[in-house]
N, C-alpha and C positions, 0 to 999 in steps of 0.2 A: 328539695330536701331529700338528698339519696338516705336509706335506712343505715348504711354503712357507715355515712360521715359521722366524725364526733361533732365537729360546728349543726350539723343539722339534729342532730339527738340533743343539744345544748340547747338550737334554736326550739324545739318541741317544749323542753321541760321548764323555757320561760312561759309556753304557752298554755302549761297546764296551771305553771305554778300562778300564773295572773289572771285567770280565770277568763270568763266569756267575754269580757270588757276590754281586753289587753293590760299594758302596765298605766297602770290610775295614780303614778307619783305628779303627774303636770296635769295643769288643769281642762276640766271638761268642754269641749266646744258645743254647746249648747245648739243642735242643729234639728231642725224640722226637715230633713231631705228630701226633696225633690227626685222622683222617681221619672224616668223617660216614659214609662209607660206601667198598666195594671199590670202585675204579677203573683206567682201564685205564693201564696201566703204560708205555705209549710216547705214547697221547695227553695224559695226565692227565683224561680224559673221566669222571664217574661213571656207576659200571653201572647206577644208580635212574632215570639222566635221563631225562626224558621233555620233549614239545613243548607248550610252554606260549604259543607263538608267536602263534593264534589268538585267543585269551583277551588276548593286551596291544593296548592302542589302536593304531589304523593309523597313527594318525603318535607313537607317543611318541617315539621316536628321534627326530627330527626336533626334536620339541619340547624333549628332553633336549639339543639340541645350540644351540638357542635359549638355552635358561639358562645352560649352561657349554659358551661357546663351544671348540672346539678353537684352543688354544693361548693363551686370551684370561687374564691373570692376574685372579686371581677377585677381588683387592683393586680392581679396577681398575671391578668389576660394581656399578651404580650401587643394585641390591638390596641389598647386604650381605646375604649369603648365610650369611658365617661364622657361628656360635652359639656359645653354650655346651654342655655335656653334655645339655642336656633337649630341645636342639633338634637333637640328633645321633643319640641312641638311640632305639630305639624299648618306651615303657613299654604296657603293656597294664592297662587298666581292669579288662577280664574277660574270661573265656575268649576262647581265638581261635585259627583252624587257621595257618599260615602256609606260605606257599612262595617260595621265590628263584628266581628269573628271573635269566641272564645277558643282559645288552642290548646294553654294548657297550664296547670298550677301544680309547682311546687312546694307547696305550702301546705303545712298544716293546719292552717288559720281559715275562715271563715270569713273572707276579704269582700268587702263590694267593689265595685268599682265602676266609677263614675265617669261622667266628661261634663266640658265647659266651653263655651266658646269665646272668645278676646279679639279686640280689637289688634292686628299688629303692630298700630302705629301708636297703641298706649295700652301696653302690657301690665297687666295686673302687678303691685307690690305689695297690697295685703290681702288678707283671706275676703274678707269682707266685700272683695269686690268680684268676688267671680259669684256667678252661678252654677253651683253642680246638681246635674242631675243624674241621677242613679243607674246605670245601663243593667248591672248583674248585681244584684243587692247579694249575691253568696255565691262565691266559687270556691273551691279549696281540690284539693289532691285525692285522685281517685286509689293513692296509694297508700295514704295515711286514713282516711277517709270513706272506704269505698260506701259504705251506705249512707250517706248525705253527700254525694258528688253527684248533685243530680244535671248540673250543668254538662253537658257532653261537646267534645272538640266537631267544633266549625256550628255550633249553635251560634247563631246572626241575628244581630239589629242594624234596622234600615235607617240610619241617623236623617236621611233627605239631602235634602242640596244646600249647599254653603255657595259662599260666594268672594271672589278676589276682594282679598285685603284682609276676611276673615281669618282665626287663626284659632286651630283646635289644639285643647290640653284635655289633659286626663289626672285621675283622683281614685286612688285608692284610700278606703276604710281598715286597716289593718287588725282584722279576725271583728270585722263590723256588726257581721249579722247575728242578732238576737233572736233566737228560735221560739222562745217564750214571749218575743214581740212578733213573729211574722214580718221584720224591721229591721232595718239598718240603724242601729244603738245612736238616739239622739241626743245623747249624752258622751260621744266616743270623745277618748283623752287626744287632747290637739298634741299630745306626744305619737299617736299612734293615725296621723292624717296626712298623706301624703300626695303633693301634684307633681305635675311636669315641671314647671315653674319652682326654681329653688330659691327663693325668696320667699314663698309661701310654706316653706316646710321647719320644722322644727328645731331642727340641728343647727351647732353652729361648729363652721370651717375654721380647721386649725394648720396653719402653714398653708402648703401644697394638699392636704385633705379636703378632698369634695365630698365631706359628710352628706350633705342637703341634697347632692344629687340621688334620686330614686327610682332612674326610669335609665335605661336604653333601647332606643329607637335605631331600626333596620331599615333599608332600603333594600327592594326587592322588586327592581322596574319591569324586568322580562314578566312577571306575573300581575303586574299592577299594585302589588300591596307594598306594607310596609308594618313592621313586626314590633311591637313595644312589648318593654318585659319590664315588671317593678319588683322593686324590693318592699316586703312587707313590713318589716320592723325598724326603728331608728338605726340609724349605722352608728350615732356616737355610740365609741369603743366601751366595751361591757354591756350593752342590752341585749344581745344575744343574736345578732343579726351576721347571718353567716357569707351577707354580698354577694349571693352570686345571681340576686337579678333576673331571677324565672319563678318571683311567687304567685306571678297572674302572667301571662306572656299572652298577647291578643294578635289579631290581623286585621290590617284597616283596609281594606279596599277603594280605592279610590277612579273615580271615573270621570274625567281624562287623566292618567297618573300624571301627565305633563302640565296638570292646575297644582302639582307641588312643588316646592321649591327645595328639591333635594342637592343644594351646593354643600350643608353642612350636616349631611347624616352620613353616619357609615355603612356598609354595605352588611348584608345576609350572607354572601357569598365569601368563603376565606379568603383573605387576601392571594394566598397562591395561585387563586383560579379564577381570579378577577380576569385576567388581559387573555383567559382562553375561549370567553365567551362572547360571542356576537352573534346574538337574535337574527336579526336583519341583514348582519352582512356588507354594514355600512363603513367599515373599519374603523367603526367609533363602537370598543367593547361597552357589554350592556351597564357596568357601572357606571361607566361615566355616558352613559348616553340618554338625556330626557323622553327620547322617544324609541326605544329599544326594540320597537316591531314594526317600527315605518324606517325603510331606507330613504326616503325624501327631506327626514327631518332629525337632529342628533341633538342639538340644542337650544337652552333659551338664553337672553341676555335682557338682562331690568336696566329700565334708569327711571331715576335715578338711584333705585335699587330695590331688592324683590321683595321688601318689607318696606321700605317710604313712600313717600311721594313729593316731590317737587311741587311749585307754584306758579304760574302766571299770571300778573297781574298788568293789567291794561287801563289806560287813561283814555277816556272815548271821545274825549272834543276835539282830534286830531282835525284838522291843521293846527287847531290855537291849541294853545298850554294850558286850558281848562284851571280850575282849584287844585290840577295835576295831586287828589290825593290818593291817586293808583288804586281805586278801588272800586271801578266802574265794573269792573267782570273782574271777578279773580277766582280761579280755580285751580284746586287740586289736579295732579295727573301723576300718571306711572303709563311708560311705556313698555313692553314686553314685543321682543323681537324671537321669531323663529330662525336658527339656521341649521342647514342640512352639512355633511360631514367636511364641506370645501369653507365652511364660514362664511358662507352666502345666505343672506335673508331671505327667506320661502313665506313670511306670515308677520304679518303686525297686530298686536292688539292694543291700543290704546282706551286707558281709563280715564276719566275726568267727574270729576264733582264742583259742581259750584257751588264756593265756599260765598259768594258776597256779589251783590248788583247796588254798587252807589250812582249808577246812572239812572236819569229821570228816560233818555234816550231809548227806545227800542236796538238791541243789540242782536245779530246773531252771533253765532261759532263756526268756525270750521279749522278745517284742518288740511295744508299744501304739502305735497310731497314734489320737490324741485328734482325735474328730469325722469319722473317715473310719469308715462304717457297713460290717459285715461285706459286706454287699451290695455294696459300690464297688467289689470285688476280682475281676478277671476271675478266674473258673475252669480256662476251658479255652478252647484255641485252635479255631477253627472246623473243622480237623480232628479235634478231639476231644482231643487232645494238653496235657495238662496247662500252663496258660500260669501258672500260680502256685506256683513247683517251690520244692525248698529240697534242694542238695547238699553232701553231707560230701567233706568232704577233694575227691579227684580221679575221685569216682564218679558214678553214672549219677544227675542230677536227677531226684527223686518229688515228685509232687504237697503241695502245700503249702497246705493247709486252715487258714481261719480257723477258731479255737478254738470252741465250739458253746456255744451260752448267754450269748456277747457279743454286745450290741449295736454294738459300738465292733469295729474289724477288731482282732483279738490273734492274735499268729503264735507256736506256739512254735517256738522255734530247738531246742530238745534240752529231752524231759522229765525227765532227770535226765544231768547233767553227771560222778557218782561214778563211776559204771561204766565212763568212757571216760577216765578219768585214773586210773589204774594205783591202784585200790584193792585189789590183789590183793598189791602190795611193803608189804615188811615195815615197821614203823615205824624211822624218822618218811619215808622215802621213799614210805609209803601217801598221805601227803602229797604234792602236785603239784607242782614247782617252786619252793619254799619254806622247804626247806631247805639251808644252806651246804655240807651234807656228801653232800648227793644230786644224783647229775647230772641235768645241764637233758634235759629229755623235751619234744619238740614237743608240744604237741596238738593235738585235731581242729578241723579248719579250716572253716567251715561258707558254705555263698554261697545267699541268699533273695532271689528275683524274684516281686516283681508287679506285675500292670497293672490301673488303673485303669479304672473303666469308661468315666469321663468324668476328662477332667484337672484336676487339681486346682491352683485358686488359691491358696490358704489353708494350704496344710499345716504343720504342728509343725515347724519349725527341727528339723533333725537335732542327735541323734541319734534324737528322736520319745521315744518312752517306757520305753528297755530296764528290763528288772526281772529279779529272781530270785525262787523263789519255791520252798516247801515243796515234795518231789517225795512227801509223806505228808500232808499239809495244805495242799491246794492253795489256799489263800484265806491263810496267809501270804504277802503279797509283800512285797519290799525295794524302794524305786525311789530315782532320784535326788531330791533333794531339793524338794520343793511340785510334784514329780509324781502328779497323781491317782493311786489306785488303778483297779484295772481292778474292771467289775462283778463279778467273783468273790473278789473278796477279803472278808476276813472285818475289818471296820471296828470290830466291836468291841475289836480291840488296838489303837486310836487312844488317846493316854492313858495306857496300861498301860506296868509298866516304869519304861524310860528315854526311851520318847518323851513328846514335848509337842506332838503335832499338832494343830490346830484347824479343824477342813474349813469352820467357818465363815467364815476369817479366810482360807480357800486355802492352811494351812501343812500340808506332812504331811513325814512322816518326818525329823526334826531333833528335838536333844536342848532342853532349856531355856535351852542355850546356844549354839542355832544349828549346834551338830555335826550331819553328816550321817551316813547308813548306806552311802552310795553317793554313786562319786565320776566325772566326768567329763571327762578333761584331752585338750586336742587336739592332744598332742604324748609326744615319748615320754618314759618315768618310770619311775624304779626306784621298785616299791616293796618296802615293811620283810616281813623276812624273818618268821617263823612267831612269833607271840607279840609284837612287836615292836610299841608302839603309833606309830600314825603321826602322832602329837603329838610324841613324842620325838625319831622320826628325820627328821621337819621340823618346826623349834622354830616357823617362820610358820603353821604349819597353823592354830594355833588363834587368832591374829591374824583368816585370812582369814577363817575359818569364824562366827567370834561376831561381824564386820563383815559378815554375810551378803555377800562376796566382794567387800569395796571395799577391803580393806587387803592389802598382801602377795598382790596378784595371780598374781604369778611365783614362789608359796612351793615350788613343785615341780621349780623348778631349783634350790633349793638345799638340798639335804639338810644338817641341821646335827651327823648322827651318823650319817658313811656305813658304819659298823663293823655298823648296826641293817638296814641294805638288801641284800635281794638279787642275788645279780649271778649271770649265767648262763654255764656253765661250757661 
């Protein structure tokens, strides 16, 4: 809010004329807020803050006032800054520590400002479903303001560590803090509450108008950060809001910056001077480059994309056709590929969760990569430090050894999957997810890193070769269909049974009629509950499956017997 602008003297004199509350025409959101931490009760100050001042570049401010200028309407800014949800939040690929920088307020308002964390793969649509807790319960303008601006640039909170899949949004209170509460007004007008997420904001879009947007999000990889700037007040036309988007402007530091998935933000840097910078020197300039201080690595690549994740699901009485109701292992995954500036893979991380065990059978997991030699698999980092890890759930990464007697690299993910899906509950809940009458049970969430010794040109199209396998005969394996086996498998069940594999012809695991044991879809899918064949509760399955996958592509969106699928409670 420059003193000069007339929108900014209009924006002021809505704030005086509406008092400490904001404008009170819409109704109250009745909120008990949740605060990140104690703070002090006359400045709105948090007791954790520390000076993170050093650590931000010497001119970002300067720079931050370059992209959104003060008072300048943001429609007006020849970038198009506005976005959608995916270039507003911030998703994370893989782990990552974060911290919040306050930088700077154009505001004459008395804003908190909040975050939330979400799920990426079920993004909040109403208020009611987020959690905000309160980071700066009072920031405001040291220029409108100077004796209540006790918030000072590059004061920081340590938010801790998030984790891939997580997905951070932000919430501003507009002119929130109540001085005579020592409090962020829990009565603030849901016309004056603002997230990331425009869906949860107040406004309503009229034509091409992105009223509801309230935030522009920076990327800034050469320093790790990444810059959001809100708008304080409603943008429908006449409340006084002068758009230009620097009423709280923060810096998120993120650490590894390459755990965000910056395809859909725009950059810090003017576009002029985008293609003259390269950090590193890898001839991948720092905008568009995920790792912008390692010449070894320039980008990443998702599948089945850096917000979903894919399915596999596997039938475990391979040679025979089992109750074939595809739900013996079935798990979640997102794969994340590194490549360095030639588009060669340097680094894999694969995620997986298991979503369901309708097998009585003892199962493990693993994971084949065809033509990559155990040997191509860095060990250990040059401090000696395991560089080839594999972590459960949100624990400490261990070492992660290729399997011993493959010539081919094979990871197992978990040598037997029973024990960690509640085989201790009585039937049929001994069962994992799978039945209608037993409640949904997360299960363990597993994330596998490794580097290559040299990068790789040629690799296996993800998902690469997952399997299941005997965790008492290790040489049966299940895999998706005219997936080799791995050298430990026992080849003599080729044949046997129900299959009709033929290694001479490159056919393995599929029945006579082109049915598979294991299935791979890169989207999400209910599948058929315990016993349920998944011919009946997708009548195209056996369409796509005996057209070896030309007919009935999309048989998995349409379930033709959803009475037969599971649905989680």
């Amino acid at each position: 809010m420059a003193q000069t602008s007339t929108t900014s003297w209009l924006k002021l004199a809505t704030l005086l004329l509406a008092g400490p509350f904001g404008i009170s025409s819409h109704a109250n959101a009745k909120t008990d807020w949740q605060y990140f931490g104690p703070y002090n009760k006359t400045t709105g100050v948090p007791n954790a803050i520390f000076d993170m001042s050093k650590s931000l570049p010497s001119d970002l401010l300067s720079r931050v006032l370059r992209k959104l200028p003060e008072g300048q309407n943001i429609n007006k800014n020849s970038e198009k800054l506005l976005t959608d949800d995916q270039g507003a939040n911030i998703f994370l690929v893989r782990d990552a520590e974060v911290k919040v920088a306050f930088v700077y307020s154009g505001a004459g308002y008395h804003n908190g400002l909040g975050f939330f964390k979400f799920s990426a793969e079920n993004m909040p649509t109403k208020t009611t479903q987020v959690q905000d807790k309160i980071l700066f319960p009072s920031s405001t303008s040291a220029i409108y303001n100077p004796s209540t601006a006790f918030l000072k640039y590059g004061n920081a909170l340590d938010l801790g560590t998030f984790h891939a899949g997580d997905a951070l949004g932000f919430t501003l209170l507009g002119n929130g803090w109540v001085p005579s509460l020592g409090a962020d007004n829990p009565n603030q007008s849901a016309n004056a509450i603002f997230r990331t997420l425009q869906k949860l904001n107040p406004e309503v879009n009229v034509g091409t108008n992105n009223y509801k947007a309230h935030t522009v999000l920076l990327s800034n990889p050469s320093d790790g950060l990444l810059v959001l700037g809100f708008e304080d007040m409603n943008r429908t036309p006449g409340q006084g809001s002068d758009n230009d988007f620097n009423d709280v402007v923060i810096a998120i530091h993120v650490t590894p910056f390459s755990a965000v998935d910056t395809s859909q933000l725009n950059s810090l840097t003017p576009k002029a001077d985008l293609n003259l910078i390269d950090t590193d020197k890898d001839t991948v300039p720092d905008y568009l480059d995920a790792f912008p201080n390692d010449p070894t690595r320039s980008a990443q690549r998702f599948y089945p994309s850096s917000t979903g994740y894919g399915k596999l699901a596997f039938e475990d009485q391979w040679p025979l056709r089992g109750d074939y109701d595809m739900n013996d292992v079935v798990m979640n995954y997102r794969i994340i590929e590194t490549l360095n500036a030639a588009g060669q893979v340097t680094d894999v991380d694969s995620i997986y969760q298991v979503m369901a065990r309708g097998g009585v059978y003892d199962r493990g997991f693993g994971l084949h990569f065809p033509g990559v030699a155990s040997s191509d698999i860095v060990l250990k980092n040059a401090d000696g430090s395991p560089a080839a890890t594999l972590m459960t759930n949100n624990g400490t990464p261990v070492a992660l050894v290729p399997e011993a007697n493959q010539p081919e690299a094979v990871l197992i993910i978990s040598p037997d999957l029973k024990p960690v899906t509640l085989p201790s509950q009585t039937f049929p809940c001994s069962y994992f997810n799978t039945w209608s009458q037993c409640p949904t049970v997360q299960g363990p969430r597993y994330t596998a890193h490794i580097t290559f010794t040299k990068p790789k040109a040629n690799l296996t199209a993800p998902p690469y070769n997952p399997f299941i396998f005997s965790a008492i005969n290790r040489g049966k394996e299940t895999h998706l269909v005219d997936m080799q086996p791995t050298a430990l498998a026992d080849r003599s069940l080729f044949g046997t049974g129900d299959d009709a594999s033929d290694p001479s012809k490159g056919h393995y695991y599929r029945t006579a009629n082109n049915l598979p044991w294991a299935l791979d879809i890169p989207d999400t899918w209910q599948y058929p509950l315990e016993t349920q064949d998944v011919t009946t509760a997708y009548g195209f399955f056996g369409s796509w499956a005996e057209s070896s996958g030309v007919q009935n592509t999309d048989w998995y969106l349409h379930p033709t017997n959803k009475n037969y699928l599971y649905i989680s409670k």
